[in-house]
DRENPA-3360 file (N, C-alpha, C; in nm, 2 decimals, always signed):
BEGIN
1 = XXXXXXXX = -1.84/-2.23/-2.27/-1.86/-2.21/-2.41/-1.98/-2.30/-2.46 ~ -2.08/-2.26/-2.54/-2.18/-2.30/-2.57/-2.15/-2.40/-2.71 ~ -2.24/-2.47/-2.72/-2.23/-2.61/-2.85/-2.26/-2.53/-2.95 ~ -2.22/-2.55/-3.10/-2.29/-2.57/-3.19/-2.44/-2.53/-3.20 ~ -2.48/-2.63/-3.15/-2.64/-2.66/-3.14/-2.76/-2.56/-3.09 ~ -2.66/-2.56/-2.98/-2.70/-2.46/-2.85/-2.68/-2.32/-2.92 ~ -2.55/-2.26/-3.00/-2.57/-2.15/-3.08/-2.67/-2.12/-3.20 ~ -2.71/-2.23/-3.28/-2.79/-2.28/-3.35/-2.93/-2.20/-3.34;
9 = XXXXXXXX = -2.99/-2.25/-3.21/-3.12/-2.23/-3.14/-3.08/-2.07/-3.08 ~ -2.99/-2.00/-3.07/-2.94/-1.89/-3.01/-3.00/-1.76/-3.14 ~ -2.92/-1.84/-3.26/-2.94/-1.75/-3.33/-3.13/-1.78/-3.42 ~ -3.15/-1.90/-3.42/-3.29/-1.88/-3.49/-3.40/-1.82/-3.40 ~ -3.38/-1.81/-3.24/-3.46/-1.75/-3.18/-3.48/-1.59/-3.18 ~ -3.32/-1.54/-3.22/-3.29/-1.39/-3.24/-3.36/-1.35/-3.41 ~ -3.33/-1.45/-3.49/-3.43/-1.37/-3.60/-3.55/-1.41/-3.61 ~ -3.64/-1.48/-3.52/-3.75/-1.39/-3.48/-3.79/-1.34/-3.47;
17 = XXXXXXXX = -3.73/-1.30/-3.36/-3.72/-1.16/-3.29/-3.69/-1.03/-3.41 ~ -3.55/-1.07/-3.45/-3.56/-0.93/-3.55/-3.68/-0.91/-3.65 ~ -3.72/-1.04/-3.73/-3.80/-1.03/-3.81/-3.97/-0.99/-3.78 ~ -3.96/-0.98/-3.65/-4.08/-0.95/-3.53/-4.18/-1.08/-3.53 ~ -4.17/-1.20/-3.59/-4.23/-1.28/-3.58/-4.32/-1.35/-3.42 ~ -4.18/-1.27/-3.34/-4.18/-1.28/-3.15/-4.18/-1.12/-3.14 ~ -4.25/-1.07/-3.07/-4.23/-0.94/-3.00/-4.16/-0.91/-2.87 ~ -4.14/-0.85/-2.86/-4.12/-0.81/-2.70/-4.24/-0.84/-2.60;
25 = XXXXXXXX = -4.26/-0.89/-2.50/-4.37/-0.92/-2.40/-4.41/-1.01/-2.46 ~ -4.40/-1.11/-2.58/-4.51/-1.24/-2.58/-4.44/-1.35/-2.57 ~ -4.49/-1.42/-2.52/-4.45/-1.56/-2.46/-4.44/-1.63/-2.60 ~ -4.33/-1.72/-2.56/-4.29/-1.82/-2.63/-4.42/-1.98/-2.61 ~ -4.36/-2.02/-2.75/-4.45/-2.15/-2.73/-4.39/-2.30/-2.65 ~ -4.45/-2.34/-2.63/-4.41/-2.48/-2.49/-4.27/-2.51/-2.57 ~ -4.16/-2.54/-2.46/-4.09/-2.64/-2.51/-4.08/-2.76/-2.66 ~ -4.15/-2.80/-2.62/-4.18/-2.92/-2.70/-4.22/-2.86/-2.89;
33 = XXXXXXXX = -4.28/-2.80/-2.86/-4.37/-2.73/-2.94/-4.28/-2.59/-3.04 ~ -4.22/-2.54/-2.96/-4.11/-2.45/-3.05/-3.94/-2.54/-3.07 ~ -3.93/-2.63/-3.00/-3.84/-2.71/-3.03/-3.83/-2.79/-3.19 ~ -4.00/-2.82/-3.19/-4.00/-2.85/-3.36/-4.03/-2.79/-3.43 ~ -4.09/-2.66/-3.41/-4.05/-2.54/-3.47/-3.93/-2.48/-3.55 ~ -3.84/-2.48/-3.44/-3.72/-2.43/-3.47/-3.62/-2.53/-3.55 ~ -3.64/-2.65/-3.54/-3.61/-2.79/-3.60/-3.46/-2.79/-3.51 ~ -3.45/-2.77/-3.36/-3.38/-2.80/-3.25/-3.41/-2.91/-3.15;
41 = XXXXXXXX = -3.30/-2.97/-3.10/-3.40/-3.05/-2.97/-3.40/-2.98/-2.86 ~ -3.51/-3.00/-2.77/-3.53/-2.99/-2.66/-3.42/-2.99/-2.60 ~ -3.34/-2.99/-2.55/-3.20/-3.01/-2.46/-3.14/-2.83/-2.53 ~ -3.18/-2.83/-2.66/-3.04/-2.72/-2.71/-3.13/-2.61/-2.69 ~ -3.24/-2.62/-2.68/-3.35/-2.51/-2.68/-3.32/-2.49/-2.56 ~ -3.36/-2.54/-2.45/-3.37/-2.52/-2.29/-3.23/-2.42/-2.29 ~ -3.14/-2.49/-2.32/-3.03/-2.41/-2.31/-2.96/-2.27/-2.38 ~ -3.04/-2.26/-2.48/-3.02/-2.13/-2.55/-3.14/-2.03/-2.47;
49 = XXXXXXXX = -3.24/-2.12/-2.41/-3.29/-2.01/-2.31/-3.24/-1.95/-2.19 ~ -3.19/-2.03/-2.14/-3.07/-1.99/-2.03/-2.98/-1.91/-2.10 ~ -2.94/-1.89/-2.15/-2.83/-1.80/-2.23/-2.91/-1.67/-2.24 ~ -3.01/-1.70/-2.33/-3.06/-1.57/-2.36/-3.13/-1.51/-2.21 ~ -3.20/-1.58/-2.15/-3.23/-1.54/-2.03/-3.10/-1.45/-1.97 ~ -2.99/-1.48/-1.93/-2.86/-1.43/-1.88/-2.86/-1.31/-1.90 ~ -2.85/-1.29/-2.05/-2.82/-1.18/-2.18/-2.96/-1.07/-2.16 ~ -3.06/-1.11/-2.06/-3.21/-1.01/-2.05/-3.25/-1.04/-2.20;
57 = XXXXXXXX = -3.23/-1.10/-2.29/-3.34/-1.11/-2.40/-3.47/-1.18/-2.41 ~ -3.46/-1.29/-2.32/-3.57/-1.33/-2.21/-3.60/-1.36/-2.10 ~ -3.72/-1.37/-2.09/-3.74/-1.40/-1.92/-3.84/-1.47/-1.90 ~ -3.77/-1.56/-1.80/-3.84/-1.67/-1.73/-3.92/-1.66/-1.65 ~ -4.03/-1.64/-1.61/-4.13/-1.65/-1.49/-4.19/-1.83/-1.47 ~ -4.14/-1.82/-1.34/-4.21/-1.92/-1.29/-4.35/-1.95/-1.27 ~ -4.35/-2.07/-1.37/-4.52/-2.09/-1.35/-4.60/-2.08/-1.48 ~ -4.52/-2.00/-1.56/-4.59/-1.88/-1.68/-4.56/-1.87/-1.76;
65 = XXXXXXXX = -4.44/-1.97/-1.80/-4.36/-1.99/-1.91/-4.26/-1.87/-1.96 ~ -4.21/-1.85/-2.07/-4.06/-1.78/-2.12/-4.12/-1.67/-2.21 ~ -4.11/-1.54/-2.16/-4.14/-1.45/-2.25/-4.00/-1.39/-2.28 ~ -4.04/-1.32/-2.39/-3.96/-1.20/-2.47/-3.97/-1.05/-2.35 ~ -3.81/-1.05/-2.34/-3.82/-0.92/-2.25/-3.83/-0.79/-2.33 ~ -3.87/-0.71/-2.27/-3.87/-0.54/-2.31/-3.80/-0.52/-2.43 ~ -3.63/-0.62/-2.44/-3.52/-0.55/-2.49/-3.50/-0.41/-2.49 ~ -3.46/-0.40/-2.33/-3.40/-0.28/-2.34/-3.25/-0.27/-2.34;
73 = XXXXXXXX = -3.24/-0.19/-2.43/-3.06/-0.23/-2.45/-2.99/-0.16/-2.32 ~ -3.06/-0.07/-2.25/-2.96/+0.01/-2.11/-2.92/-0.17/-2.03 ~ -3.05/-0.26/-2.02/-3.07/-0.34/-1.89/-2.95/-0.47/-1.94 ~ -2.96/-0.48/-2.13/-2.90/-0.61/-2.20/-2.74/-0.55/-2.16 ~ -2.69/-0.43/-2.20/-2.56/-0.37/-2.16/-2.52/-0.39/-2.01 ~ -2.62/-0.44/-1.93/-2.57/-0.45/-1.78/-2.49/-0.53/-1.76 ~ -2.53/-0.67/-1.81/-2.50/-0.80/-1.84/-2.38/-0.81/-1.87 ~ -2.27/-0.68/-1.89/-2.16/-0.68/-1.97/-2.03/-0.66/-1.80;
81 = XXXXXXXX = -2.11/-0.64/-1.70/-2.05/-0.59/-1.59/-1.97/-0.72/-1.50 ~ -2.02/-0.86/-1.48/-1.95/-0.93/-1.43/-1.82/-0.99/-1.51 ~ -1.85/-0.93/-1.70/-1.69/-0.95/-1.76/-1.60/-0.84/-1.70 ~ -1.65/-0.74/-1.64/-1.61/-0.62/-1.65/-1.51/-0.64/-1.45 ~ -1.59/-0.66/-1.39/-1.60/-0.71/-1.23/-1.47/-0.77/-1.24 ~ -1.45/-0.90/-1.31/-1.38/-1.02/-1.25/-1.22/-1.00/-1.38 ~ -1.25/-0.89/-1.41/-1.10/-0.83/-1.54/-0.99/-0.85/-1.44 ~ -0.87/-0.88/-1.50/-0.77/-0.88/-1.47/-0.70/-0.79/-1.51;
89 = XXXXXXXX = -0.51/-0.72/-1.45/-0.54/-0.56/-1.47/-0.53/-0.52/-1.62 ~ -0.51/-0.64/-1.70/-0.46/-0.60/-1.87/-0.60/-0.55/-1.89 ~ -0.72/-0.62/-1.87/-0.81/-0.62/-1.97/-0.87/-0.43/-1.87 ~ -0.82/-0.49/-1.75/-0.88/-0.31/-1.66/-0.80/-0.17/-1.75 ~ -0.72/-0.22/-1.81/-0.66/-0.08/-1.89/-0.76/-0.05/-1.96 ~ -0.78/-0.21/-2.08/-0.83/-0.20/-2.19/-0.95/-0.08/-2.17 ~ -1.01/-0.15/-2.03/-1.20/-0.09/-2.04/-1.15/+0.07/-2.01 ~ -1.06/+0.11/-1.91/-1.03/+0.25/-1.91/-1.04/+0.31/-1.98;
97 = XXXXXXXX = -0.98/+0.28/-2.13/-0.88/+0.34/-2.25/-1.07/+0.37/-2.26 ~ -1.14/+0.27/-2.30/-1.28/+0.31/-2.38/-1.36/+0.40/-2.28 ~ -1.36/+0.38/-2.14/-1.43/+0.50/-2.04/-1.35/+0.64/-2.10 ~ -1.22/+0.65/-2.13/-1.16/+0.82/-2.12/-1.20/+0.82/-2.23 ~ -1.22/+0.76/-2.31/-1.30/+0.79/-2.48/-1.41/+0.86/-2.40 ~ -1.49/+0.78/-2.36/-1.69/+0.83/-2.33/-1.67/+0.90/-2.23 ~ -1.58/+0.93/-2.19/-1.61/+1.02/-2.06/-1.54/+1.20/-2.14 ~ -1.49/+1.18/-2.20/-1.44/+1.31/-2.25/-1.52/+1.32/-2.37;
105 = XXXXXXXX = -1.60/+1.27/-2.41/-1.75/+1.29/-2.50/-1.83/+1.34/-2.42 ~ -1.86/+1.27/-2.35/-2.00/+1.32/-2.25/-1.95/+1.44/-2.16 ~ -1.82/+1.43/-2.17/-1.77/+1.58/-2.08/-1.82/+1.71/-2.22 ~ -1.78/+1.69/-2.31/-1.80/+1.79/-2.40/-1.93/+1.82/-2.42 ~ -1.98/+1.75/-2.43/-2.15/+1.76/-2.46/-2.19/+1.86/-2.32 ~ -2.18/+1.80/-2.20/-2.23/+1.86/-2.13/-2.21/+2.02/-2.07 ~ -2.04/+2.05/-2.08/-2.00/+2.18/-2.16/-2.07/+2.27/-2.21 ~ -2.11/+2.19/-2.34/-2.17/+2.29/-2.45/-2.34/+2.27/-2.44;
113 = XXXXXXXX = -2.40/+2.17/-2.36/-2.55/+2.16/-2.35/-2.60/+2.19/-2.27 ~ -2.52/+2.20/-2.13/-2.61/+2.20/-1.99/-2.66/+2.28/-1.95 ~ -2.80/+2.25/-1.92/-2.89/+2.30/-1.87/-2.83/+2.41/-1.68 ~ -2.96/+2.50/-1.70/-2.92/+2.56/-1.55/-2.96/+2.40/-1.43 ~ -3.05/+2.32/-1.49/-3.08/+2.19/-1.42/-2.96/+2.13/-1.39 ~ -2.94/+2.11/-1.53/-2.76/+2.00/-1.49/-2.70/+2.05/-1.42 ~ -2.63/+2.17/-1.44/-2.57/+2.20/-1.37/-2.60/+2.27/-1.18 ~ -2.71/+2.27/-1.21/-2.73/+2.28/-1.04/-2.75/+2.11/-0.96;
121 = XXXXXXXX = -2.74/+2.05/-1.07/-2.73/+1.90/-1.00/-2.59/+1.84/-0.97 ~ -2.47/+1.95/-1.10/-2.36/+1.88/-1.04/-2.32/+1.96/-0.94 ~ -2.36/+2.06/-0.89/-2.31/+2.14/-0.81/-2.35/+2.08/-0.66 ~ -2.49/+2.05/-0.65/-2.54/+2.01/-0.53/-2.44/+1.88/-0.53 ~ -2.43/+1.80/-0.57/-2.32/+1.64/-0.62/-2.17/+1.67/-0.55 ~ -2.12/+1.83/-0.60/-2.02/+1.83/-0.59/-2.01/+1.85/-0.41 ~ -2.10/+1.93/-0.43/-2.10/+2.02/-0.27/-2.08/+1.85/-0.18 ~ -2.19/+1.82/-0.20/-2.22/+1.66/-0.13/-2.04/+1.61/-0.07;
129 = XXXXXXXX = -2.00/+1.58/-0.18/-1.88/+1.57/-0.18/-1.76/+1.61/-0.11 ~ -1.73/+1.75/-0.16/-1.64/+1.81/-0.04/-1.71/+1.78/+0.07 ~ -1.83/+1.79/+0.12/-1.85/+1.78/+0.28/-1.82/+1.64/+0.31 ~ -1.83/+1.54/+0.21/-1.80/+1.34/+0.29/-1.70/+1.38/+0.36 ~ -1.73/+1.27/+0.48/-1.63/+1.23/+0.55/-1.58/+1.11/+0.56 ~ -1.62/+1.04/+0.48/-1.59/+0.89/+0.49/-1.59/+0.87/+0.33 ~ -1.54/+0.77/+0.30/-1.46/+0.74/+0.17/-1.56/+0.67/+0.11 ~ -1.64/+0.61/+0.13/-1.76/+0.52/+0.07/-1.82/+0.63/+0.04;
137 = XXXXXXXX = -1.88/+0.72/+0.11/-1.98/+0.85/+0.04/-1.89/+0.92/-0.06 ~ -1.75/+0.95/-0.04/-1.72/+1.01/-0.12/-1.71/+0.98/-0.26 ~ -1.69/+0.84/-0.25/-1.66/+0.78/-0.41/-1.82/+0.75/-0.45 ~ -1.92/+0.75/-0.38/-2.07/+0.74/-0.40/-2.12/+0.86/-0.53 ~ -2.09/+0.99/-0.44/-2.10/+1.08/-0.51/-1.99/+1.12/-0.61 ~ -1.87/+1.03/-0.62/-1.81/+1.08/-0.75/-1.87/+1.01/-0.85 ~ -1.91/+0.89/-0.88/-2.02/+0.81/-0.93/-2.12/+0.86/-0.98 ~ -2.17/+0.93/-0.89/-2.27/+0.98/-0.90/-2.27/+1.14/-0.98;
145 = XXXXXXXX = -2.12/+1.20/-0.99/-2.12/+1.31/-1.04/-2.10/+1.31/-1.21 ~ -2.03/+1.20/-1.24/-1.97/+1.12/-1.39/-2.15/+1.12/-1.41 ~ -2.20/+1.02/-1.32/-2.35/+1.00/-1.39/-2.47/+1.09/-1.45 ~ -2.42/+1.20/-1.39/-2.51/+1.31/-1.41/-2.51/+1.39/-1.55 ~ -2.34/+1.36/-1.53/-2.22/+1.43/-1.70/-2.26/+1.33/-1.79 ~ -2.32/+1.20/-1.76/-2.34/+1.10/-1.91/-2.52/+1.14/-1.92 ~ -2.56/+1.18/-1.80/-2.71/+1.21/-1.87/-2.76/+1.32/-1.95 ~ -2.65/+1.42/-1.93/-2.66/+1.52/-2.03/-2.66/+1.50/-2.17;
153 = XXXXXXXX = -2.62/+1.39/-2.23/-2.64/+1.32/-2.34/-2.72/+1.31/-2.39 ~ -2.90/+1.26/-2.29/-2.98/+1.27/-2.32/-2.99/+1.08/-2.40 ~ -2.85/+1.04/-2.40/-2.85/+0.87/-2.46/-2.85/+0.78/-2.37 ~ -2.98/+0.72/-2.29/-2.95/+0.62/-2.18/-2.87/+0.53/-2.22 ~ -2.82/+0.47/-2.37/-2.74/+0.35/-2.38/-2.59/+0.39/-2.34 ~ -2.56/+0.53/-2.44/-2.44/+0.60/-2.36/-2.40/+0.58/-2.19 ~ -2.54/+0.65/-2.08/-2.46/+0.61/-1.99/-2.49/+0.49/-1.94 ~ -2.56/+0.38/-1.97/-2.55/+0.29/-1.92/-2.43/+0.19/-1.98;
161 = XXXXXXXX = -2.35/+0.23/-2.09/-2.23/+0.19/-2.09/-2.11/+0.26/-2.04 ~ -2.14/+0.36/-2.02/-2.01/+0.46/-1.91/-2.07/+0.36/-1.82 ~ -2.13/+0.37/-1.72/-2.16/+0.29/-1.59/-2.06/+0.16/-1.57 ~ -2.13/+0.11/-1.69/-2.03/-0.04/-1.69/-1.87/-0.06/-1.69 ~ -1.85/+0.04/-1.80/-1.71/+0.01/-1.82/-1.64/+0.11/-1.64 ~ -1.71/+0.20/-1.60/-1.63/+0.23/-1.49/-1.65/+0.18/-1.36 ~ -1.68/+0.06/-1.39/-1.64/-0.03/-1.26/-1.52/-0.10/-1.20 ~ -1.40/-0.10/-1.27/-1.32/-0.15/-1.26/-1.22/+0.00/-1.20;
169 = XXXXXXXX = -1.27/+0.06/-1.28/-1.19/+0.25/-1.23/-1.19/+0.25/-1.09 ~ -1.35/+0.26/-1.07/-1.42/+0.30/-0.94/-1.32/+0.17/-0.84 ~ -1.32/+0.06/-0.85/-1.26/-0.01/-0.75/-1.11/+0.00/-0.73 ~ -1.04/+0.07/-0.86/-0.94/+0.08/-0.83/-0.87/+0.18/-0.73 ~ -1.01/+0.32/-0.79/-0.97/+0.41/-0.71/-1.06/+0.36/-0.56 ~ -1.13/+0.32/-0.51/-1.15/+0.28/-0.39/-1.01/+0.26/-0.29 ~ -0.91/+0.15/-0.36/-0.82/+0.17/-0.32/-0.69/+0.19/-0.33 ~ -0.71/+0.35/-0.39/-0.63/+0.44/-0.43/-0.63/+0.54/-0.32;
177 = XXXXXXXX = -0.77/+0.53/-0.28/-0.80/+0.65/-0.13/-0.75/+0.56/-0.01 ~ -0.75/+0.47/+0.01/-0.70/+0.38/+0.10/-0.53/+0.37/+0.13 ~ -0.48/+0.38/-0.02/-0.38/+0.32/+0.03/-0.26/+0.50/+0.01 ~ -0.35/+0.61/-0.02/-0.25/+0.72/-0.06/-0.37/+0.82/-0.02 ~ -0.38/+0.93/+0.13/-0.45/+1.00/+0.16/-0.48/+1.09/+0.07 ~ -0.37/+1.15/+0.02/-0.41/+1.30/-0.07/-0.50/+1.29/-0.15 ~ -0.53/+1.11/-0.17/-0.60/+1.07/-0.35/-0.74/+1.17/-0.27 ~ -0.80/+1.16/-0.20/-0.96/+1.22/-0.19/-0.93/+1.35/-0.19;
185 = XXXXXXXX = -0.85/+1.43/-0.19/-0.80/+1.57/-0.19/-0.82/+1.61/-0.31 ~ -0.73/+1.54/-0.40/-0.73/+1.50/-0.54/-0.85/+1.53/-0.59 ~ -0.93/+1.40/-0.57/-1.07/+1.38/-0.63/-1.19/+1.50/-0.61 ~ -1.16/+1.59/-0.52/-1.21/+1.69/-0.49/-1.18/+1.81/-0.56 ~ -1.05/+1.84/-0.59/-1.00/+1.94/-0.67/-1.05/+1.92/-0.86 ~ -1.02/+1.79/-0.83/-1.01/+1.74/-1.02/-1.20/+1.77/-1.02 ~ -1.26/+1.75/-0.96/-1.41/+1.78/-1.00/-1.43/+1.92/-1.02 ~ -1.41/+1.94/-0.91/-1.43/+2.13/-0.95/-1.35/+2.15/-1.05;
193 = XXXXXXXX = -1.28/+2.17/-1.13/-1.20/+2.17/-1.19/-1.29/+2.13/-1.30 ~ -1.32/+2.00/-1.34/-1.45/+1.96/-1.44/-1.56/+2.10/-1.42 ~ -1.59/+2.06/-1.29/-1.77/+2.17/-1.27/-1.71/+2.32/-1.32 ~ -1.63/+2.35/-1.32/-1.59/+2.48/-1.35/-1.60/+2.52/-1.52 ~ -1.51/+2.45/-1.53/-1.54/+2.43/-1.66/-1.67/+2.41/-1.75 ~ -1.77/+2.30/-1.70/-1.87/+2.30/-1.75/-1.95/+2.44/-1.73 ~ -1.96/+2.44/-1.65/-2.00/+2.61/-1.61/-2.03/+2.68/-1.70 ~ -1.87/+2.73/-1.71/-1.80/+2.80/-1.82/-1.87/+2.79/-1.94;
201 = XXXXXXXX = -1.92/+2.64/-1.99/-1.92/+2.62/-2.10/-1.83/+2.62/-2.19 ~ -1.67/+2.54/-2.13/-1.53/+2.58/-2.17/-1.56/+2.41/-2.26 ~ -1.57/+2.38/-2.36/-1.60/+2.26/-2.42/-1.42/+2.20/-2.43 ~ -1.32/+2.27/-2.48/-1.17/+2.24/-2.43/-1.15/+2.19/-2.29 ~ -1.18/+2.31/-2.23/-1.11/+2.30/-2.08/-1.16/+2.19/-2.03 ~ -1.30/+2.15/-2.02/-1.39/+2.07/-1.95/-1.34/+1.87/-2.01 ~ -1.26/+1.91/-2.15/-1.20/+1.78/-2.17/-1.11/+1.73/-2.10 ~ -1.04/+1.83/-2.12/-0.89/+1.81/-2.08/-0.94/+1.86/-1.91;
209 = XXXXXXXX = -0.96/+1.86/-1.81/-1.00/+1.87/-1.69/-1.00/+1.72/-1.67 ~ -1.16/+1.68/-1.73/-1.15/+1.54/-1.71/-1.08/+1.42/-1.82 ~ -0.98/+1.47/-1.88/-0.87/+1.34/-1.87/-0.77/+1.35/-1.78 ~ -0.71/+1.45/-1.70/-0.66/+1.49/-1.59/-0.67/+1.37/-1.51 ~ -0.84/+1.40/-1.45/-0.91/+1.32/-1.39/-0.89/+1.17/-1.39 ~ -0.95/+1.12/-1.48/-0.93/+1.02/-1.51/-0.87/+0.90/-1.55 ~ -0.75/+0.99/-1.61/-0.65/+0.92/-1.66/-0.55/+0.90/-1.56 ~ -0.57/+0.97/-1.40/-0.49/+0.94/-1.28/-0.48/+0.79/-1.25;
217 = XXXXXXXX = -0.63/+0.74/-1.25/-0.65/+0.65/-1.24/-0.61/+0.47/-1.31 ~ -0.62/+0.52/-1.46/-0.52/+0.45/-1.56/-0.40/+0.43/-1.52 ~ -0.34/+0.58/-1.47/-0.18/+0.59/-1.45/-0.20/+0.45/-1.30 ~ -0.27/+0.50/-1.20/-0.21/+0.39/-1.09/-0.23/+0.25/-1.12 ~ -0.36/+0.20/-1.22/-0.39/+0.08/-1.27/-0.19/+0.01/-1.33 ~ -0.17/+0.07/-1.41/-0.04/+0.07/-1.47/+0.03/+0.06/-1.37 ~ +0.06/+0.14/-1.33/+0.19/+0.11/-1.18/+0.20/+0.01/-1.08 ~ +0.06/-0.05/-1.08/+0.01/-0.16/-0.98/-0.03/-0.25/-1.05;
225 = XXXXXXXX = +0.04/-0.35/-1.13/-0.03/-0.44/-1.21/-0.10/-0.58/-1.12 ~ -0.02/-0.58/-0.98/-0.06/-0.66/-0.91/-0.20/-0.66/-0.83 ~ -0.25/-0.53/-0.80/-0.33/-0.49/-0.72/-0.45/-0.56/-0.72 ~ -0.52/-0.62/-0.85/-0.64/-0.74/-0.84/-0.57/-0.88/-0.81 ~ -0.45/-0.92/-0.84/-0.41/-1.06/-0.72/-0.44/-1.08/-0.61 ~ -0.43/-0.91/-0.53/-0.38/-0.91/-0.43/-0.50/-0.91/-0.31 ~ -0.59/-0.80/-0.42/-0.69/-0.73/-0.30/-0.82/-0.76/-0.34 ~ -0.88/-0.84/-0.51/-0.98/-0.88/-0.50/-1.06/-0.92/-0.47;
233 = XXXXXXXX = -1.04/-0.99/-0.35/-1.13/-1.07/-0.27/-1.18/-0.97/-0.12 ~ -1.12/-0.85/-0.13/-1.12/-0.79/-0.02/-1.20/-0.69/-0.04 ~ -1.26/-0.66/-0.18/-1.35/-0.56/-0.22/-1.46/-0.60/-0.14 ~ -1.50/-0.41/-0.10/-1.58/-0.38/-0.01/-1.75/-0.36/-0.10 ~ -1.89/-0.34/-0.06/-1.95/-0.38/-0.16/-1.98/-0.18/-0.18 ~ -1.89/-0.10/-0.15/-1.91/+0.06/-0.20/-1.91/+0.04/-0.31 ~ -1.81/+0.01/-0.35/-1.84/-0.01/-0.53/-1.92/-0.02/-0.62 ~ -1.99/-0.18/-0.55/-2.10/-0.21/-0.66/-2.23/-0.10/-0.58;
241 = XXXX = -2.23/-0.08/-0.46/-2.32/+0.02/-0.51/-2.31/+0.18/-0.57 ~ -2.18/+0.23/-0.53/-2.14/+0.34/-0.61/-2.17/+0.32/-0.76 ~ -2.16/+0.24/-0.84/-2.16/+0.22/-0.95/-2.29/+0.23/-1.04 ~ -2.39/+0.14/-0.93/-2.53/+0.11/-0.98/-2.60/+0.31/-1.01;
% end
């Protein structure tokens, strides 16, 4: 938990920024020098840079002093993934509950928007799929098929917050295939099932397909409240790259 102080220098460095006084890409002034600026000391400053650095609102280069990053909100939303990683299973419900929110959004959109593009991407995704033979590809490309349904949005912040919050899904179902064969049987049917739908352009069906889907997953989170005591340390790294 951060000081006072340290929050202090947190927030006068963000208005700023809002007030555009700092832009995006310009370097900040020396230590010393924006420290009496901001009427902070040196100690609370260094350390609200670290913070914000963490958060991608700045960045440090070596050598070259502390600029103002991009602020892109897809990259600052990333940052949200190691609370997301290290959840215990209460808070893994919690993120679920808000994925079947955005996933049954972005399922309807794509329903009713998708392109002959989209949809020949979830198809090739899907195909990918049924053919895996190994469990790492297959949850690669499930990953990968959700991802294609949040870009139909056309909102990178949209799916770079689906992404996040389904990290904790993805690992669950990792070892959901592991420990219950049928689950990749499953995960095969329940997509087609989605792709069908979107097809269709069934904006109902294509919801209710994917809470089917996804809410399987909720359900075994629930049933297994122990399953991150047990097996967190045993995560394989499919995940974090399925996810990315």
């Amino acid at each position: 938990m951060s000081s006072p102080k340290v929050d202090l220098a947190i927030s006068l460095v963000q208005n700023l920024i809002r007030s555009g006084e700092i832009k995006p890409g310009d370097r900040l002034p020396n230590e010393t020098e924006f420290s009496a600026q901001l009427g902070v000391s040196r100690n609370s400053l260094r350390e609200a840079v670290r913070a914000m650095s963490a958060m991608k609102i700045l960045e440090a280069r070596q050598g070259d002093g502390t600029y103002v990053s991009g602020l892109d909100p897809t990259q600052m939303i990333e940052t949200l993934r190691f609370a997301v990683d290290v959840s215990g299973p209460e808070a893994v419900l919690w993120f679920l509950e808000i994925r079947i929110l955005m996933e049954l959004h972005t399922t309807a959109i794509a329903a009713a928007r998708r392109t002959k593009a989209d949809l020949d991407r979830l198809k090739k995704c899907h195909q990918a799929m049924v053919k895996a033979e190994d469990t790492d590809t297959l949850l690669k490309k499930d990953s990968e098929f959700h991802h294609i349904i949040a870009e139909t949005t056309k909102n990178p912040i949209m799916a770079s917050l689906l992404n996040v919050v389904s990290a904790p899904a993805l690992r669950a179902r990792i070892w959901r295939n592991r420990l219950t064969e049928s689950a990749t049987n499953n995960l095969r049917i329940e997509h087609e099932a989605v792709l069908n739908c979107i097809e269709a352009q069934d904006v109902e069906g294509a919801k209710y397909a994917m809470y089917a889907h996804v809410s399987g997953v909720q359900s075994w989170v629930r049933n297994n409240p122990d399953f991150f005591s047990k097996n967190g340390e045993d995560e394989t790294d499919a995940d974090q790259d399925s996810a990315r």
